[in-house]
MARGU-668982 format. One record per residue (C-alpha): x, y, z; residue number from 0. Coordinates in steps of 0.2 Angstrom, whole numbers, plus 5000, padded with zeros to 4 digits. Layout:
BEGIN
[site [X; Y; Z]; NUM]
...
***
This chain:
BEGIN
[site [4993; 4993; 4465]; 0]
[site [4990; 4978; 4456]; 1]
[site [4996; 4971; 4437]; 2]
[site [4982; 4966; 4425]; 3]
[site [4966; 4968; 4425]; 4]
[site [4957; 4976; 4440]; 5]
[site [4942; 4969; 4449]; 6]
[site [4924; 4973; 4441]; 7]
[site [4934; 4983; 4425]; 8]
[site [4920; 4987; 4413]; 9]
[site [4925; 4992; 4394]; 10]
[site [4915; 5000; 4382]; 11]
[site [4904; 4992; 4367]; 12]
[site [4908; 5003; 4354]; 13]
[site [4927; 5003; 4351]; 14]
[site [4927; 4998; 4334]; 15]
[site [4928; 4980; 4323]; 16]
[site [4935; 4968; 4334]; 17]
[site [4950; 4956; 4324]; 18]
[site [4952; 4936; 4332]; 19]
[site [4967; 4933; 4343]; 20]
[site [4971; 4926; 4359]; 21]
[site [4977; 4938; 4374]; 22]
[site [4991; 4932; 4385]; 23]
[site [4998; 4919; 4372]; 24]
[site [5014; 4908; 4378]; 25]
[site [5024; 4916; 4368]; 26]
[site [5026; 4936; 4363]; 27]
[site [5039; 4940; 4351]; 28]
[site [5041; 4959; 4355]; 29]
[site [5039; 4967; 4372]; 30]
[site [5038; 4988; 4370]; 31]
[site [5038; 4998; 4386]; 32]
[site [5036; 5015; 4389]; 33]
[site [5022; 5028; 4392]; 34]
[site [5001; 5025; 4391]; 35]
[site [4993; 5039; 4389]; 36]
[site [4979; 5051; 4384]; 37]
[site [4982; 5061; 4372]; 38]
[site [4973; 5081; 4370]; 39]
[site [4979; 5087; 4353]; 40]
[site [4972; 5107; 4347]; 41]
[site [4977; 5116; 4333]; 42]
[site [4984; 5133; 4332]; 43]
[site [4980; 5143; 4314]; 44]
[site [4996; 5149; 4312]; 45]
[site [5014; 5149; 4313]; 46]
[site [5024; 5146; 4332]; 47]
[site [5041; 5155; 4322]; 48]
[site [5032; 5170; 4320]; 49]
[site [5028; 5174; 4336]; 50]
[site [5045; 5171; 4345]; 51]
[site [5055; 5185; 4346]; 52]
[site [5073; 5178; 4344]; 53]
[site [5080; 5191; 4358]; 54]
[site [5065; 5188; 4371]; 55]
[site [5066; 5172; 4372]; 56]
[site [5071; 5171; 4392]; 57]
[site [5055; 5182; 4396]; 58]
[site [5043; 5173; 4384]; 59]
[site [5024; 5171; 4389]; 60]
[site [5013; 5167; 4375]; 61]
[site [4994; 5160; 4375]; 62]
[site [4988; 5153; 4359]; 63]
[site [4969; 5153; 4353]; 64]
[site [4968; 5135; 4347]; 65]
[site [4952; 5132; 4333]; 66]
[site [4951; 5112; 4337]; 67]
[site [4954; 5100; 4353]; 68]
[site [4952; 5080; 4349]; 69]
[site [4953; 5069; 4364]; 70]
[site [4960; 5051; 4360]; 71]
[site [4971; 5036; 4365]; 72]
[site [4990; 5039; 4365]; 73]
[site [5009; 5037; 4374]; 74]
[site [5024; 5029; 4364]; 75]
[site [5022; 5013; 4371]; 76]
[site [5003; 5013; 4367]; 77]
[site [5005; 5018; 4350]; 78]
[site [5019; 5007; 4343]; 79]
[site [5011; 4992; 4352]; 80]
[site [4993; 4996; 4343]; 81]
[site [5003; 4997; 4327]; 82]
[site [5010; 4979; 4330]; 83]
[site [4993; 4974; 4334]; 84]
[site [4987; 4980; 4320]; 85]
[site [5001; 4970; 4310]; 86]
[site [4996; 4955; 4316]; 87]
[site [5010; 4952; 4328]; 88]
[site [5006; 4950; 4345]; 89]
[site [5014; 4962; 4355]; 90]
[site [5017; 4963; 4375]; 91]
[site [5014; 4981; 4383]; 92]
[site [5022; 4984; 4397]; 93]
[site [5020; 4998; 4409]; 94]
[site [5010; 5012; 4422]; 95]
[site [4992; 5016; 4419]; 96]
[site [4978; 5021; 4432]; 97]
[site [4961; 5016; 4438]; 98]
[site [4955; 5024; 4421]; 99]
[site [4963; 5012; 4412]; 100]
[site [4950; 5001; 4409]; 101]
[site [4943; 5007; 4392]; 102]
[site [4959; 5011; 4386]; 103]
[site [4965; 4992; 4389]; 104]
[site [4950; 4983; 4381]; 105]
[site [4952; 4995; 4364]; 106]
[site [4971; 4990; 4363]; 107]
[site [4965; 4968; 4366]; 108]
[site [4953; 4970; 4353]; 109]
[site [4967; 4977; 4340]; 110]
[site [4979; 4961; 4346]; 111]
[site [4990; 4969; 4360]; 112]
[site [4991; 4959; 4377]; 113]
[site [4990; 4971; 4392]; 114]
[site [4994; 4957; 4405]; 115]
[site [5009; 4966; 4409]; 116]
[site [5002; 4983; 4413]; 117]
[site [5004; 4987; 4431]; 118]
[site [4988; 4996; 4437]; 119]
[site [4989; 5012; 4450]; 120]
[site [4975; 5014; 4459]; 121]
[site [4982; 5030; 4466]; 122]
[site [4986; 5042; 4452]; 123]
[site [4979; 5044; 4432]; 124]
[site [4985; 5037; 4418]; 125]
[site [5000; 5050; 4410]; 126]
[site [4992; 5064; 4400]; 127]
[site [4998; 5072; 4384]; 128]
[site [4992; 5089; 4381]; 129]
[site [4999; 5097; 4364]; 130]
[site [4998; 5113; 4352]; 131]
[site [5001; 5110; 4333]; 132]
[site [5002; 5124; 4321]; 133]
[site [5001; 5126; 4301]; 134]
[site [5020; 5121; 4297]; 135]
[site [5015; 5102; 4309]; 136]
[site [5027; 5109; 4324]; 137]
[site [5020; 5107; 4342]; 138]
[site [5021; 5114; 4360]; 139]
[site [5018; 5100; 4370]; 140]
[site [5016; 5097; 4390]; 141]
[site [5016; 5080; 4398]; 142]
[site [5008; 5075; 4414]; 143]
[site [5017; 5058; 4418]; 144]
[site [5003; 5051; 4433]; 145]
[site [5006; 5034; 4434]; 146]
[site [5020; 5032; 4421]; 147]
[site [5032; 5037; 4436]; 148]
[site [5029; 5020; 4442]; 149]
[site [5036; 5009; 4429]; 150]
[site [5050; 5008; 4438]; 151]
[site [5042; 4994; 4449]; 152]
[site [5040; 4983; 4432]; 153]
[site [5053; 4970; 4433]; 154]
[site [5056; 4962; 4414]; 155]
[site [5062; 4944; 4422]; 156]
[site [5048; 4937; 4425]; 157]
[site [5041; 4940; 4407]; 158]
[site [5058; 4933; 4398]; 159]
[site [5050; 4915; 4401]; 160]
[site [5035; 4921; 4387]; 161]
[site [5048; 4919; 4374]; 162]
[site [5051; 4939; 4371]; 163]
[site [5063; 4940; 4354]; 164]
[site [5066; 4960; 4358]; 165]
[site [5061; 4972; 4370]; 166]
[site [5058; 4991; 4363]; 167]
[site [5064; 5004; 4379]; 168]
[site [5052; 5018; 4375]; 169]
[site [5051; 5035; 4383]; 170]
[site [5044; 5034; 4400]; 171]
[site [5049; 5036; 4417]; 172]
[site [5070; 5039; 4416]; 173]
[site [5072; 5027; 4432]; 174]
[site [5060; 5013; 4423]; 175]
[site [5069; 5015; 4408]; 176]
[site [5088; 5012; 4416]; 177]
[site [5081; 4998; 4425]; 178]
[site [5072; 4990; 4409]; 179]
[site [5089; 4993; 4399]; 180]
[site [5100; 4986; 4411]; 181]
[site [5087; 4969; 4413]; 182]
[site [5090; 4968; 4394]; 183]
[site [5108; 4968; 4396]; 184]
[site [5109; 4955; 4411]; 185]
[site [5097; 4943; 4403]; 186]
[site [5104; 4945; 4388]; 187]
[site [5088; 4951; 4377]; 188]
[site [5090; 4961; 4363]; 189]
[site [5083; 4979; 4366]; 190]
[site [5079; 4995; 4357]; 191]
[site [5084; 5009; 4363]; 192]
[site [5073; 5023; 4360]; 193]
[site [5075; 5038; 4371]; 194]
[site [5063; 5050; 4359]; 195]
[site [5056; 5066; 4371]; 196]
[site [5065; 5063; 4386]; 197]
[site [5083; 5063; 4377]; 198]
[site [5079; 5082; 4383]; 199]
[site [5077; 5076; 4400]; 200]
[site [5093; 5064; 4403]; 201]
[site [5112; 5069; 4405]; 202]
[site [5124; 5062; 4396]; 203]
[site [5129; 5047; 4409]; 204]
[site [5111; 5038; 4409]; 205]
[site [5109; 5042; 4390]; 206]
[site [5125; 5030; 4389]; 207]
[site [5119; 5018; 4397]; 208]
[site [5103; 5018; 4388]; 209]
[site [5113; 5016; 4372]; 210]
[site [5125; 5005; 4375]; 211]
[site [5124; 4987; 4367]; 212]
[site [5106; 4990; 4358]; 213]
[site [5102; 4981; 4343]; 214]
[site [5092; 4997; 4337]; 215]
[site [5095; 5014; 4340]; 216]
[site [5080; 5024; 4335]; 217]
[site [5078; 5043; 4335]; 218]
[site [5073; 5057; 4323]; 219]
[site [5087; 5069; 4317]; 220]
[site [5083; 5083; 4332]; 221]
[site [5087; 5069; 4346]; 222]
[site [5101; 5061; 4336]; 223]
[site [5109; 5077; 4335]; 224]
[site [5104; 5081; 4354]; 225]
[site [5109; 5064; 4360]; 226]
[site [5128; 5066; 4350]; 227]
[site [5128; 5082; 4359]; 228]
[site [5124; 5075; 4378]; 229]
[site [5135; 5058; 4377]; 230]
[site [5149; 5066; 4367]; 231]
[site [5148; 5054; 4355]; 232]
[site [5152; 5054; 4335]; 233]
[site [5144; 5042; 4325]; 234]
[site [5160; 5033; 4323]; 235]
[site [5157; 5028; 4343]; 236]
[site [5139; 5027; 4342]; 237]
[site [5144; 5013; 4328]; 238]
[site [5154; 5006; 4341]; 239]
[site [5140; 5003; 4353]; 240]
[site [5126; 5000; 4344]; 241]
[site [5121; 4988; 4329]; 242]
[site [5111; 4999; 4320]; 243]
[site [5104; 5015; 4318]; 244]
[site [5090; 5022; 4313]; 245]
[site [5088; 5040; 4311]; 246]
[site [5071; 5046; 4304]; 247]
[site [5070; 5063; 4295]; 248]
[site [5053; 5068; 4294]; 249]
[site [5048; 5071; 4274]; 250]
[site [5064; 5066; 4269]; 251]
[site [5061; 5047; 4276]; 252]
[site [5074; 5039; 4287]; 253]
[site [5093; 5033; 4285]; 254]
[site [5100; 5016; 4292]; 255]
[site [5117; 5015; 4298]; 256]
[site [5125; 4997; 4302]; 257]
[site [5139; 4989; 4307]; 258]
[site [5137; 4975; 4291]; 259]
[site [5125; 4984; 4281]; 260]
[site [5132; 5003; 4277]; 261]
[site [5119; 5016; 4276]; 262]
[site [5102; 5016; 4269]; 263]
[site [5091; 5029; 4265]; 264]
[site [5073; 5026; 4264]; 265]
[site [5060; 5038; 4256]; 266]
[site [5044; 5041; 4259]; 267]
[site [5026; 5035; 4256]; 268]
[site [5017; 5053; 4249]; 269]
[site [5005; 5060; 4260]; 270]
[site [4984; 5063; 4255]; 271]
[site [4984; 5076; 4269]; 272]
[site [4996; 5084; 4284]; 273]
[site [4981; 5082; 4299]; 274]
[site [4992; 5079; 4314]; 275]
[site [5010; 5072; 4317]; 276]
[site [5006; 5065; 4334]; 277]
[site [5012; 5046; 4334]; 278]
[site [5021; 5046; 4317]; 279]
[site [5038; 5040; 4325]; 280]
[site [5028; 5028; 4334]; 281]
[site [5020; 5022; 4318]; 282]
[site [5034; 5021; 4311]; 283]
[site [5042; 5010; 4324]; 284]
[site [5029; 4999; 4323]; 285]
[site [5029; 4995; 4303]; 286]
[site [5049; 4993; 4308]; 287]
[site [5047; 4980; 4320]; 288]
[site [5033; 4970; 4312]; 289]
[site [5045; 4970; 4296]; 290]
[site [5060; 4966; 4303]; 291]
[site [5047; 4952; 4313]; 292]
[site [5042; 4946; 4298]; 293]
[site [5060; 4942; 4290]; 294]
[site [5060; 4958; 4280]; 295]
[site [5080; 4967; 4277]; 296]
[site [5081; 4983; 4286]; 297]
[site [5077; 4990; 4271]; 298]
[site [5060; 4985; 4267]; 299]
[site [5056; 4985; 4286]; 300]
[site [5060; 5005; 4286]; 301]
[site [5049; 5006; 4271]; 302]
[site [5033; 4997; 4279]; 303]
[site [5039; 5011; 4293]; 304]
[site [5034; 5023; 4282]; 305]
[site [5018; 5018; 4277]; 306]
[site [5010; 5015; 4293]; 307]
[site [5021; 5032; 4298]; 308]
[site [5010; 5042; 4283]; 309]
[site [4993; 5034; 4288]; 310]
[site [4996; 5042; 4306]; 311]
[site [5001; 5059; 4299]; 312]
[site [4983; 5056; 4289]; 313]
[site [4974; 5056; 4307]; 314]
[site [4970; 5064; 4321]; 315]
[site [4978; 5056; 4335]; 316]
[site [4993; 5037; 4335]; 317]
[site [4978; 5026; 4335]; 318]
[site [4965; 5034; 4324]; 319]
[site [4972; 5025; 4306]; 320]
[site [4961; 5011; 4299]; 321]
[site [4972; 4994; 4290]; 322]
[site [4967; 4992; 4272]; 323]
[site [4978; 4979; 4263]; 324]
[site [4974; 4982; 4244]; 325]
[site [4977; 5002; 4250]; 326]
[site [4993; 4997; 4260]; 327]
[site [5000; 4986; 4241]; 328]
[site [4995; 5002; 4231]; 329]
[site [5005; 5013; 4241]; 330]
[site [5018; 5005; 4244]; 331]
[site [5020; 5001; 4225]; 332]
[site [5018; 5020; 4220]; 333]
[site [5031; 5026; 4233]; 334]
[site [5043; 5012; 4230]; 335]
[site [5039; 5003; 4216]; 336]
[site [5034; 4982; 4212]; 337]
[site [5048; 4972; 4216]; 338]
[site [5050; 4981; 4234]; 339]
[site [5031; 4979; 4237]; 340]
[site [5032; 4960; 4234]; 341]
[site [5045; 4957; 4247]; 342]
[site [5034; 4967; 4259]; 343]
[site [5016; 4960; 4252]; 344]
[site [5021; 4943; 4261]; 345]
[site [5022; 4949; 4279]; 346]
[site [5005; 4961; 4278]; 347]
[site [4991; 4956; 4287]; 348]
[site [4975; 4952; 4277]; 349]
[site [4961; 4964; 4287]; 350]
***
């Protein structure tokens, strides 16, 4: 196992326009770890709810006859650091791939994210996503996590030097993500802490320690009831622990709750078409971070959220959306109006 690049790597030629930048730069801002991953999305022409019987759940067995399968590039970390990219920030990726990798790693250079930090596996594949989405956009998913078990062997020290402002602690491997969380915490660098699909996973104990002392706590409103649930927590301790949170609520946008700031709610930029809600909390996170990044209020950070969140909901598959500015200005201005859209406008990246 080696970190970087492997020995002879070859990418492909036809991943897409290619935007300037410069791949291992001194200094990256924002480090996001978490899972890499390939993503196979299907669709089911139908409803899940109508087919589970509420008093046979314990003996269910159910096969679906799905009408679509798209392969394409996915996991959390992946996703939200393409969306940085994308932003014109220059984001450091950090975790668990294998030997397949290296497409994957040149389509994620060329759109501004440095891979430097990947850790290589030339024993097992890259994690695997496999998921089922019906008409009402709610999924039956399976994840193969291959190499993403390794993350655990990342150590974060060594990339502190690079100047990192914040480091998101995405869903991966549960021993990677304690180890990453508590780095944070003894070298004092501010963290995210955003336990997403494997709040299912984690007791109560190590969803604690995952919490404590994050600058950002970000969930949707499934997790954040789930995560209350495990810790034992009311939101008066979670306040307690946490500077703020952000809590998105699918169609119904996204709250923020803060020690100095109250609570916000943000709406949401409407919708051209429902395709596919794989990635939208990532894309969300990713128009968060650049915002805040950029100097925008929480605020306005949650509504360029919201934006790049819509654009993935648009697409089949986190990585799939295209960065239009005059399109990004209009949309933003007919969701939130002129004076918002200005404040925003001065942090958006040109193409």
């Amino acid at each position: 196992m080696a970190p970087g690049p492997r020995p002879g790597e070859q990418r492909s030629l036809s991943r897409g326009p290619l935007r300037p930048r410069a791949v291992g730069c001194v200094i990256v801002p924002i480090a996001v770890t978490g899972s890499i991953a390939t993503d196979h999305l299907m669709h089911f022409p139908g409803r899940f709810a109508d087919l589970l019987v509420a008093d046979q759940l314990d003996r269910m067995s159910l096969s679906f006859l799905v009408d679509d399968l798209v392969i394409r590039r996915g996991g959390s970390a992946a996703n939200i650091a393409f969306g940085l990219g994308v932003l014109g920030q220059s984001p450091l990726l950090v975790g668990a791939v294998g030997p397949d990798f290296a497409e994957y790693r040149g389509w994620l250079e060329d759109h501004g994210v440095d891979c430097s930090a990947v850790l290589v596996c030339d024993d097992v594949h890259t994690a695997r996503f496999v998921c089922t989405t019906d008409d009402d956009m709610r999924q039956i998913a399976s994840f193969y996590t291959g190499a993403m078990a390794r993350s655990r062997e990342i150590a974060l020290a060594p990339l502190v030097p690079r100047g990192l402002d914040i480091v998101l602690i995405g869903a991966s491997d549960p021993e990677g993500m304690l180890r990453h969380t508590a780095e944070c915490r003894d070298l004092g660098v501010p963290f995210v802490a955003d336990v997403s699909q494997q709040v299912a996973r984690m007791e109560g104990p190590e969803l604690r320690l995952l919490v404590e002392g994050a600058r950002y706590l970000m969930t949707n409103d499934y997790e954040w009831e789930l995560l209350q649930k495990k810790t034992g927590w009311t939101d008066e301790q979670v306040a307690e622990r946490v500077e703020v949170r952000i809590t998105t609520l699918g169609e119904h946008g996204a709250t923020i709750v803060g020690r100095d700031v109250g609570e916000i709610t943000v709406g949401v930029v409407q919708e051209t078409a429902k395709v596919d809600p794989t990635g939208v909390g990532d894309a969300f996170r990713a128009g968060f971070l650049a915002g805040t990044a950029g100097g925008l209020s929480l605020e306005r950070a949650a509504q360029l959220g919201s934006l790049i969140a819509v654009q993935v909901l648009e697409t089949d598959g986190g990585q799939e959306w295209a960065w239009d500015r005059a399109t990004a200005v209009r949309r933003l201005s007919d969701a939130f109006g002129p004076e918002p859209t200005a404040e925003i406008e001065k942090v958006l990246p040109a193409a």
